[in-house]
C-alpha positions as CSV (number, residue, x, y, z in Angstrom):
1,X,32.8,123.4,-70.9
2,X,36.5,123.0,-70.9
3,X,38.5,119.6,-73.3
4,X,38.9,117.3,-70.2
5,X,34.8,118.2,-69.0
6,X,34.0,117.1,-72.8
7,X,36.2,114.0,-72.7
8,X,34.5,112.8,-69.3
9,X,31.1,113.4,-70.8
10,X,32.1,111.9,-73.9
11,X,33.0,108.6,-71.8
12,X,36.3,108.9,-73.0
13,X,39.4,106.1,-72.0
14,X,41.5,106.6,-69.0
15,X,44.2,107.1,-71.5
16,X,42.3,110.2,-73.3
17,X,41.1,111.6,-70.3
18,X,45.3,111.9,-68.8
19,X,46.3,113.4,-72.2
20,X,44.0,116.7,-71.4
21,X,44.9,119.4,-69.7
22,X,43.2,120.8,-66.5
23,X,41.6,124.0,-66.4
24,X,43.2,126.7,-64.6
25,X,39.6,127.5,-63.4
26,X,36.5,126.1,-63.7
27,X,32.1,126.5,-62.5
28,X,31.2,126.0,-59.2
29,X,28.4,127.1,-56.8
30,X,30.6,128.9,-54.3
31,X,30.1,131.8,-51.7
32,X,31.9,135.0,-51.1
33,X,33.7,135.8,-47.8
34,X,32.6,139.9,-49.1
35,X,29.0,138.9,-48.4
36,X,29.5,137.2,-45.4
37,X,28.0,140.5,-43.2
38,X,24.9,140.3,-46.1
39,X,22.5,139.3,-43.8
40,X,23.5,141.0,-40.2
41,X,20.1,142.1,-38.1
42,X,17.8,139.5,-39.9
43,X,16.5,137.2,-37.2
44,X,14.2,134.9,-38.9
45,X,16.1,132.3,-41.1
46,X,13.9,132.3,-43.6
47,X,14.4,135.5,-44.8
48,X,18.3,134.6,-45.3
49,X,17.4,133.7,-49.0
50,X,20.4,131.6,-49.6
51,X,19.5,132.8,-53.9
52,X,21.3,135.8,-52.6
53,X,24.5,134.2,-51.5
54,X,25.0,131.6,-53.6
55,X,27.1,132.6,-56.1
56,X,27.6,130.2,-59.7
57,X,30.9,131.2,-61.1
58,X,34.5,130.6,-62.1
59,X,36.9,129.4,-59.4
60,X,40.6,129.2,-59.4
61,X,41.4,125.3,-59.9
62,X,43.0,124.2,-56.5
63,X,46.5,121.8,-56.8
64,X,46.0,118.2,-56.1
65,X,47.8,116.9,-52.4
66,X,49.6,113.4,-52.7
67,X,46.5,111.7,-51.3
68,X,43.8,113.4,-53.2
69,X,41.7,113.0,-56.0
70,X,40.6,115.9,-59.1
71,X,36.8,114.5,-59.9
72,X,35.3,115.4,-63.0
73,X,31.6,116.0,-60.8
74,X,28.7,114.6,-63.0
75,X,25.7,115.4,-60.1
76,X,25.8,116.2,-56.5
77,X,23.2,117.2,-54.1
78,X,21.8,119.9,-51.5
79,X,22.5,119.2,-48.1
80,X,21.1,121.6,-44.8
81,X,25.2,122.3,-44.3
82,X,24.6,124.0,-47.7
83,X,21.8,126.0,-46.5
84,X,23.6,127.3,-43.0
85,X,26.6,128.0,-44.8
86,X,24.6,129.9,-47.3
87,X,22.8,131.9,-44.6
88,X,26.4,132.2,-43.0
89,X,25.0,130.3,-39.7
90,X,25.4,130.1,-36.5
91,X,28.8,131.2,-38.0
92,X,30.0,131.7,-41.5
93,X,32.2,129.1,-42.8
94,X,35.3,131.0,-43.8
95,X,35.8,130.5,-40.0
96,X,36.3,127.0,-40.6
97,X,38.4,127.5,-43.7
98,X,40.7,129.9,-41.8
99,X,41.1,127.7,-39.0
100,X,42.4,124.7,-41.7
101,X,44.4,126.9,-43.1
102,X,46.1,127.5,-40.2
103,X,47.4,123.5,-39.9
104,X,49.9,124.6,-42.6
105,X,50.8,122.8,-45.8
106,X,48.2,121.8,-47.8
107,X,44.9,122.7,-45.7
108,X,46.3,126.0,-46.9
109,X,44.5,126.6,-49.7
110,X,41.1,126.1,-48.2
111,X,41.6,129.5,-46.8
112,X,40.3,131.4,-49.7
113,X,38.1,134.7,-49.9
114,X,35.7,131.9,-51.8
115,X,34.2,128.5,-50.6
116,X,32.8,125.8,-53.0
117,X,30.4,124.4,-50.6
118,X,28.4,120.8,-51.6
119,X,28.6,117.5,-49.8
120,X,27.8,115.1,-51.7
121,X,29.0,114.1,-55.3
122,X,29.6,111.7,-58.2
123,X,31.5,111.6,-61.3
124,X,34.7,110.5,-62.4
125,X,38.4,110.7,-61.4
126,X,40.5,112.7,-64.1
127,X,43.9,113.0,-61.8
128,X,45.4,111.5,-58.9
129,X,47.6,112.7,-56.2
130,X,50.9,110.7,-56.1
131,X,50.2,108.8,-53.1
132,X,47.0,107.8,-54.7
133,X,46.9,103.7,-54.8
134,X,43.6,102.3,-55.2
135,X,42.0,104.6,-57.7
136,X,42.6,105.6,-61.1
137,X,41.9,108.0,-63.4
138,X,38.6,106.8,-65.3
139,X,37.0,105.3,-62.0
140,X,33.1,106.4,-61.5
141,X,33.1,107.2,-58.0
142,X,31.2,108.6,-54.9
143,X,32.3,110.8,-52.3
144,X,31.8,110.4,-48.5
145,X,31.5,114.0,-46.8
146,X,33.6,112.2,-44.1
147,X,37.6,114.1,-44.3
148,X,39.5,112.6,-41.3
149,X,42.9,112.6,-40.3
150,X,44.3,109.0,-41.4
151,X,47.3,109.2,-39.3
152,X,45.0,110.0,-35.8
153,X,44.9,106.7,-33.9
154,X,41.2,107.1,-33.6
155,X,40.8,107.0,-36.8
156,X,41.4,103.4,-37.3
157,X,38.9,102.6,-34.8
158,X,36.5,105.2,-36.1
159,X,37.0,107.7,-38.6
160,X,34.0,109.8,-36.9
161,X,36.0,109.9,-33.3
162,X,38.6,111.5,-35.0
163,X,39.3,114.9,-33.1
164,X,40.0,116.3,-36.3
165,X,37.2,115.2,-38.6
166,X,35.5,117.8,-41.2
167,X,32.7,117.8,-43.2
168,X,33.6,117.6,-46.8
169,X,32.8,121.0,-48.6
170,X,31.3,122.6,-45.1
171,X,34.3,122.8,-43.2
172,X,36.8,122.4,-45.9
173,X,36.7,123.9,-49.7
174,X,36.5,122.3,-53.1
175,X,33.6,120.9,-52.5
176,X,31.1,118.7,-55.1
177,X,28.5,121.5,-56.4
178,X,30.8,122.5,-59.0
179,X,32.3,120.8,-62.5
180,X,34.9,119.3,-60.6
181,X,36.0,118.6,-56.7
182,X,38.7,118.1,-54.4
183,X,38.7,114.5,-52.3
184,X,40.8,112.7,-50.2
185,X,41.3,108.9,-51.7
186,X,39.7,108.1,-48.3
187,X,36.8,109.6,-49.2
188,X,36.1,107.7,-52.2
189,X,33.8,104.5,-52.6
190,X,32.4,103.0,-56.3
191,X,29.6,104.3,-57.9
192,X,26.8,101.5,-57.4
193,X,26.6,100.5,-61.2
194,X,22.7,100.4,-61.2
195,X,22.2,104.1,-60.3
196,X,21.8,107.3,-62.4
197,X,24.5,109.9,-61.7
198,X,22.0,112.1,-59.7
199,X,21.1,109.1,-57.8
200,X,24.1,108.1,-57.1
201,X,25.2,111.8,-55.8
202,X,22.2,112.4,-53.9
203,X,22.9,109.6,-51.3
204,X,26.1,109.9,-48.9
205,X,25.7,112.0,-46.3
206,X,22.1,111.4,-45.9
207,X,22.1,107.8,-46.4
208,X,25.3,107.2,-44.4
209,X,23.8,109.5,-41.4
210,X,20.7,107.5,-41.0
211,X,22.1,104.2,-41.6
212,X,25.1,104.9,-38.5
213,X,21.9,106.4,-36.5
214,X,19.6,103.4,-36.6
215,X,21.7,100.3,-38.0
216,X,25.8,100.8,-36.5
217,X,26.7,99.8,-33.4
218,X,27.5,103.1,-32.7
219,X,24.0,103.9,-32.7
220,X,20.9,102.9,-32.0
221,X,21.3,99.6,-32.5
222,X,17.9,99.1,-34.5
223,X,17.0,95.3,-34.2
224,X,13.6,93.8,-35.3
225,X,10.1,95.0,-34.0
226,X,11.3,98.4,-32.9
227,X,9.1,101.1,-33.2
228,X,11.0,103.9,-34.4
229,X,10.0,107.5,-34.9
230,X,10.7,109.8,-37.5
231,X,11.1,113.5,-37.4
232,X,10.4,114.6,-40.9
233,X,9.9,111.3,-42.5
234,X,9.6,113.2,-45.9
235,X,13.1,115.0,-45.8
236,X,16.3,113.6,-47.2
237,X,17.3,112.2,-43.9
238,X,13.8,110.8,-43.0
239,X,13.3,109.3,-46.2
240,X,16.0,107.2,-46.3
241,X,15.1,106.0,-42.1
242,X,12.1,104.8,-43.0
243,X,13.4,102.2,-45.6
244,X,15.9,100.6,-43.3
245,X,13.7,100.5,-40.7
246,X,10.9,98.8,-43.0
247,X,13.8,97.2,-44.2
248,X,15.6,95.5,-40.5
249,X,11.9,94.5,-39.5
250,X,11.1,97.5,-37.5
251,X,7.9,99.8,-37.7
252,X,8.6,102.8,-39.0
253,X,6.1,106.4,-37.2
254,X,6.8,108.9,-39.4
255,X,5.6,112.5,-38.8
256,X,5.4,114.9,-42.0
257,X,4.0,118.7,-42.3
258,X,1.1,118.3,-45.2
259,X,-0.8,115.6,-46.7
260,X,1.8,115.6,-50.0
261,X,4.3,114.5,-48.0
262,X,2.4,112.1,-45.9
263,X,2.1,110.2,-49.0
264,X,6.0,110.4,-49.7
265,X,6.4,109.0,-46.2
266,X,4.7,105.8,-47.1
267,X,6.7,105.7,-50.6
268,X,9.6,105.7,-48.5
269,X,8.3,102.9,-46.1
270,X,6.5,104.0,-43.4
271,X,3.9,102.0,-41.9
272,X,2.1,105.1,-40.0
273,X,2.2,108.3,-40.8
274,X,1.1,111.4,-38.1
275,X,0.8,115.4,-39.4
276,X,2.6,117.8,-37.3
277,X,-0.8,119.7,-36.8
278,X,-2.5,116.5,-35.5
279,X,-0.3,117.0,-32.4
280,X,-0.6,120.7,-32.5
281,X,3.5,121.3,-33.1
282,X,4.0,124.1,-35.2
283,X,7.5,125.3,-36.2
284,X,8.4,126.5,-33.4
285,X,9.1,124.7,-30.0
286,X,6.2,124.0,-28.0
287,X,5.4,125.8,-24.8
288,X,4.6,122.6,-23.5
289,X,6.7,119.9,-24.9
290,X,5.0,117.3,-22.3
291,X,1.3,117.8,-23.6
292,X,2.5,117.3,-27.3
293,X,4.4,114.1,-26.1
294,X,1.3,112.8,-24.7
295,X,-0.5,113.8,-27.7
296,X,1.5,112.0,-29.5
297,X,2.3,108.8,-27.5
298,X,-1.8,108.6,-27.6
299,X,-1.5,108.7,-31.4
300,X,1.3,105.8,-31.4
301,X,-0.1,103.5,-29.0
302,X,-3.5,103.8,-31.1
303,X,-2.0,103.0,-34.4
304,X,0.9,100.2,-33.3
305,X,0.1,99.4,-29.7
306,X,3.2,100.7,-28.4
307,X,5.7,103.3,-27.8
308,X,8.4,103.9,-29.8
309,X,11.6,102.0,-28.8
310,X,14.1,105.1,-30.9
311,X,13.1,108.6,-32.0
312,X,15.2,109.0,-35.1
313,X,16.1,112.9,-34.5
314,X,17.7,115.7,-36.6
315,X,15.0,118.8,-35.9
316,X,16.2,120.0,-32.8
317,X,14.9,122.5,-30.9
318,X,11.4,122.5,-32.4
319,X,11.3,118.4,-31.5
320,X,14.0,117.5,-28.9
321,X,11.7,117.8,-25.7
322,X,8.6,115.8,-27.1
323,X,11.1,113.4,-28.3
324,X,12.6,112.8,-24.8
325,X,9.2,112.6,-23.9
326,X,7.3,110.5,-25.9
327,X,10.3,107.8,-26.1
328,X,9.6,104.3,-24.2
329,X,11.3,103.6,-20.8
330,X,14.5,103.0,-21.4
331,X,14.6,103.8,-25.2
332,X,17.1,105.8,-26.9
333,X,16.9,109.3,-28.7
334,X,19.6,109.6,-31.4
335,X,20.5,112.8,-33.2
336,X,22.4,113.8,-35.6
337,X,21.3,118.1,-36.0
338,X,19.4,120.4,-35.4
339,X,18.0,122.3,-38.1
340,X,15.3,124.0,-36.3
341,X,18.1,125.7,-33.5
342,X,20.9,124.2,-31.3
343,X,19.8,125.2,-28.1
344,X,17.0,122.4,-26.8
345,X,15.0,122.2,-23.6
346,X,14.2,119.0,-22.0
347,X,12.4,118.2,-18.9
348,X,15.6,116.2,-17.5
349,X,12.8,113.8,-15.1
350,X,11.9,112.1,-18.0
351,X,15.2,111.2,-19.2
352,X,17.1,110.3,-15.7
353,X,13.9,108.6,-14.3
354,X,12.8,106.7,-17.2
355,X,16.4,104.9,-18.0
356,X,16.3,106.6,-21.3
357,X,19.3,107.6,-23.4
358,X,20.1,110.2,-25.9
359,X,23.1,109.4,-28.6
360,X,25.2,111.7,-30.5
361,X,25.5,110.8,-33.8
362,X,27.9,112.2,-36.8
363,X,27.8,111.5,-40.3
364,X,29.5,107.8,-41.4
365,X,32.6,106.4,-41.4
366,X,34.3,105.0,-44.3
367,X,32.8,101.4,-43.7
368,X,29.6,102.7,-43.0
369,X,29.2,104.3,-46.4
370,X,30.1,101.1,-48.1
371,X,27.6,99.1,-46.5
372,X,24.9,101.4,-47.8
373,X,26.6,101.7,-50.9
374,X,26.0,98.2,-51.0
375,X,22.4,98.3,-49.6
376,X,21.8,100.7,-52.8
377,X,23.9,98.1,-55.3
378,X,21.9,95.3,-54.1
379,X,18.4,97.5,-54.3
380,X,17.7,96.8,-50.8
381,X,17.1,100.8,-50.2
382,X,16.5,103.1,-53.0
383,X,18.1,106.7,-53.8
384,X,15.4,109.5,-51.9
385,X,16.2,111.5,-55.5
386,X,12.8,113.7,-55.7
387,X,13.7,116.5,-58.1
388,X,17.0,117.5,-60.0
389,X,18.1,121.3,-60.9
390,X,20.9,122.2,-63.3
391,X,23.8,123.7,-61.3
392,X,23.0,126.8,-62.6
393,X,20.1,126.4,-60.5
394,X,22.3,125.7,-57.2
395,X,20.7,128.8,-55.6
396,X,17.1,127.7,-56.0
397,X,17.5,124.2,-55.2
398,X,19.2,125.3,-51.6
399,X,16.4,127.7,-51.7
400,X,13.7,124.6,-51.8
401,X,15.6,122.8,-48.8
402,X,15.2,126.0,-46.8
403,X,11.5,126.4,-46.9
404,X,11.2,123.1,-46.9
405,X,9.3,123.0,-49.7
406,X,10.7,119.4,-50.9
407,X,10.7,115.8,-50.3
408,X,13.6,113.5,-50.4
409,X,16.1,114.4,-51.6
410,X,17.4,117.6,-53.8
411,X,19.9,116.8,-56.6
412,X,22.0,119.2,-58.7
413,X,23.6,118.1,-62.2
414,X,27.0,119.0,-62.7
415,X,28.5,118.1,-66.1
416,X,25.7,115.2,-67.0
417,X,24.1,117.0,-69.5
418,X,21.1,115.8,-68.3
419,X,19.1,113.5,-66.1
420,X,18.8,109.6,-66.2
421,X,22.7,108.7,-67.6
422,X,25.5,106.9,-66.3
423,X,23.3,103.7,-65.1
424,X,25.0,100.8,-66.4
425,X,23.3,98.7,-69.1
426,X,22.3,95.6,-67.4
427,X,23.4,96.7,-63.8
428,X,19.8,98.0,-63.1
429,X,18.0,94.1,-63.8
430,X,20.3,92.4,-61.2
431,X,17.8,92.8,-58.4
432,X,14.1,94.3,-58.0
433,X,14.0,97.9,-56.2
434,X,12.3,97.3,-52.9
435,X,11.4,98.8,-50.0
């Protein structure tokens, strides 16, 4: 660990933490563009072990723009971007990098024959850019996986309409599994006081996702006494619907793959919970997406009298047609991915006929991920943190998300030495956790 990583971990003053140098390098979980071909021929996904590809290493320490940030990254988190761009799927992401790179200028130096992938991240600022103004070096912060274009009109009505928008550390470089990271001061929001550093890191993109899906009014416009499905009410994105469904009054349907994480489901909020093999959905997309539907509109109406007013969905191709289906007349299917496969089949009657409507949703803009950040402050929804790895350990934490062996969500330390730090004294009595 380098003088300025000690200094930040040693909860050193502002003023200490400028008079340090910055490393010319420093550890990060980060791919190779020489491995990119590694897994040509392989069809199923599972067998793109991302343990292969992940590298943990030294990096070259990138220079700082005028409206950037250098954070000192105390724990991030695994995201499913981390997984495709580890399996380098549908496309690898030096694609992305070199297309940045192309803008000129600073986007530059994203085009490297190495990408520091990672999402989500906290820690604390140890530089600013010179056109920095609201943050300063010693801040605890979080970072949104949101990088827009601040000088795109649409930006200032919505930073997630702008044509230009990237996901932080997927489509750009510098990302947070690594000692330190690379932000735009737009990106930044405070670190709710109450949380650890690995709950604090784990909940951005998920967290913001699911709350512009259900809660915005750029999604589904969640009100009170919805029914609401889930799609893999277990998972890091499902985990964190349920509560603000529970939450906003609704009545949260989750459906889960095994009894371990039927259980989870109903930590996290949900008032029913249905196994995929109930319903006879396996992993792949069924033959038949009609008879599952009905199988398990039967299962919905029996438990809560009524069909569901929004299917909260991120699956994809394995879910998107008994979604369509099994949503109420006129109710809306949101989605935000598709981890199961891009391509979906529908039967278009039930959509058109039935007044239903299907809504695209992206990430979270900047005012979006400070209202959850102050859902989480308040304890009104609580981090989805189920396990933490050392980033040593990048490899086989991504590797858990892939087989989907986990629940919640996946954290990864950075330079917290361990565990349970950075809560502040006090911060954690101000209101009970609740869901």
């Amino acid at each position: 660990m380098d003088a300025l990583a000690e200094a930040v971990v040693a909860d050193a003053t502002a003023a200490e933490l400028e008079r340090l140098p910055v490393p010319a390098e420093y550890t990060a979980a980060h791919l190779r563009a020489e491995d990119a071909g590694r897994f040509a021929g392989i069809a199923d996904n599972i067998d793109k072990d991302v343990r292969k590809t992940l590298h943990v290493g030294a990096v070259p320490m990138p220079k700082l723009a005028p409206d950037e940030v250098l954070v000192a990254v105390m724990a991030s988190g695994i995201n499913y971007n981390t997984v495709w761009s580890a399996m380098f799927s549908p496309i690898p992401t030096f694609t992305f990098l070199k297309q940045y790179g192309r803008q000129g200028g600073w986007a530059q130096r994203h085009d490297q024959p190495y990408h520091v992938v990672g999402s989500d991240a906290a820690g604390v600022i140890v530089r600013t850019g010179a056109g920095v103004r609201r943050w300063r070096i010693g801040d605890q912060v979080v970072v949104s996986p949101v990088v827009v274009d601040e000088e795109d009109p649409a930006t200032h009505g919505d930073g997630m309409l702008d044509p230009d928008m990237r996901a932080w550390g997927f489509e750009t470089n510098f990302g947070g599994l690594a000692h330190y990271c690379v932000a735009r001061a737009s990106q930044l929001l405070p670190k709710p006081e109450r949380l650890t550093w690995e709950e604090a890191a784990c909940n951005p993109l998920c967290a913001g996702t699911a709350y512009r899906m259900l809660v915005s009014d750029r999604g589904a416009r969640m009100t009170q006494g919805d029914v609401v499905l889930i799609w893999g009410a277990a998972g890091g994105l499902g985990a964190y619907a349920a509560q603000l469904v529970r939450n906003g009054g609704g009545i949260a349907v989750g459906v889960v793959s095994s009894a371990e994480k039927a259980v989870r489901a109903r930590e996290f909020g949900c008032h029913v919970v249905i196994d995929r093999a109930e319903i006879g959905l396996t992993g792949d997309a069924p033959d038949d997406p009609a008879a599952v539907g009905k199988r398990l509109g039967k299962r919905i109406r029996a438990e809560v009298g009524e069909d569901p007013h929004i299917v909260f969905e991120h699956v994809g191709r394995a879910t998107f047609g008994v979604s369509v289906f099994v949503v109420r007349r006129g109710g809306t299917v949101v989605t935000c991915g598709s981890s199961t496969g891009y391509l979906h089949e529908f039967d278009n009657r039930y959509l058109w006929m039935r007044l239903k409507r299907v809504i695209g949703s992206h990430g979270a803009n900047l005012q979006e991920q400070a209202a959850v950040g102050r859902l989480l402050s308040l304890g009104h929804i609580r981090p989805a943190l189920s396990v933490t790895y050392g980033l040593e350990e990048a490899g086989e934490a991504a590797r858990l998300v892939q087989t989907n062996r986990h629940t919640g969500k996946v954290g990864v330390l950075g330079l917290a030495p361990r565990a349970g730090l950075g809560a502040r004294a006090g911060a954690t009595d101000s209101l009970p956790l609740r869901v």
